[in-house]
N, C-alpha and C positions, 0 to 999 in steps of 0.2 A: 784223730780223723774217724776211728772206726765207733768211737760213739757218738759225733755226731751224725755222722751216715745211718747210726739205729736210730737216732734219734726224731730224723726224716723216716727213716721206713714207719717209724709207730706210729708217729702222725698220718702217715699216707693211709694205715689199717686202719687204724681206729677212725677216719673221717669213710673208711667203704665200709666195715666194718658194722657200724654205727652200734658200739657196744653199752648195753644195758647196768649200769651201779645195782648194785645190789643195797637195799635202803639203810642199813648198817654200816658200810662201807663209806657210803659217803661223807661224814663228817672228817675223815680220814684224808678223803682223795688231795684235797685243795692244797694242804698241809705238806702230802708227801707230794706233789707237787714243784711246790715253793722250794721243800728241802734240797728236791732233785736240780734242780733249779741254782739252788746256792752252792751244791758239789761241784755242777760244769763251770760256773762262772769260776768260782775256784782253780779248778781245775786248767782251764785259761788261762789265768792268771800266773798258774804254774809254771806253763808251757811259755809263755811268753818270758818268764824269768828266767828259763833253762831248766829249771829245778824239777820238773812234771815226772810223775813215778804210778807208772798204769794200776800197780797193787794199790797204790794210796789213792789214789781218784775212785776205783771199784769199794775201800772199803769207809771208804768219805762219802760216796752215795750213797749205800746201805747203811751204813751208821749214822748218817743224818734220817734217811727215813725212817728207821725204828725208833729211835731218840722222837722225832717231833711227833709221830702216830702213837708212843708211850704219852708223853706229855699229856695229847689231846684226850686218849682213854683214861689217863688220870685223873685228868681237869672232869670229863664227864662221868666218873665213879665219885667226884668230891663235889658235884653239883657245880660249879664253876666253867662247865665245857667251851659257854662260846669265849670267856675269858683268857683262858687257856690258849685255846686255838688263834685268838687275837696276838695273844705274848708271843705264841712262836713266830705266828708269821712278821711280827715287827720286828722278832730278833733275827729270821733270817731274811727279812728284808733289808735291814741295817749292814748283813754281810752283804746279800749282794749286790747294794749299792757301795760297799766299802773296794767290794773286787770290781765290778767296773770301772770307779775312777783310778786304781789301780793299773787296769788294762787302758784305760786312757791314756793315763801319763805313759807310760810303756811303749805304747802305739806311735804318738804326737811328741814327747819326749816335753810334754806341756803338763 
């Protein structure tokens, strides 16, 4: 509950807020995004099973976003960047369309 409760507060900042990327950064943001993105639904997915463990969701979110922001700086030091940045977000989009229908049947028992 308490990270989605941040997870409302940052959006409520960042829309008053109205924060500036820095132009290096951004090939970065969308990525760690997605990543953050494939920890909660994960994370969900946990909690819905019983199994959910606040250490392992805090180091599933930062361990995905470093992983997929390595990836993308790697893919752009090897000339490859937007490719790169395409592979992760299809591989974590593959996850968190794999943990929603997850938390569906869960839900619906369907």
């Amino acid at each position: 509950m308490i990270a989605i409760l941040g997870l409302i507060a940052g959006i409520v900042i960042g829309f008053i807020v109205d924060p500036t990327i820095p132009a290096w950064l951004q090939p970065f943001l969308p990525v760690a995004v997605v990543a953050g993105l494939d920890a909660l639904f994960g994370a969900g997915r946990a909690w819905l099973e019983g199994v959910f463990s606040d250490r392992v969701f805090i180091m599933s979110f930062f361990w995905n976003v470093a992983v997929a922001c390595l990836l993308v700086f790697l893919g752009a030091q090897l000339g490859v960047g937007s490719a790169m940045t395409t592979a992760v977000v299809v591989v974590l989009g593959i996850r968190i369309f794999s943990n929603t229908a997850s938390i569906r049947r869960l839900i619906f028992k369907a």
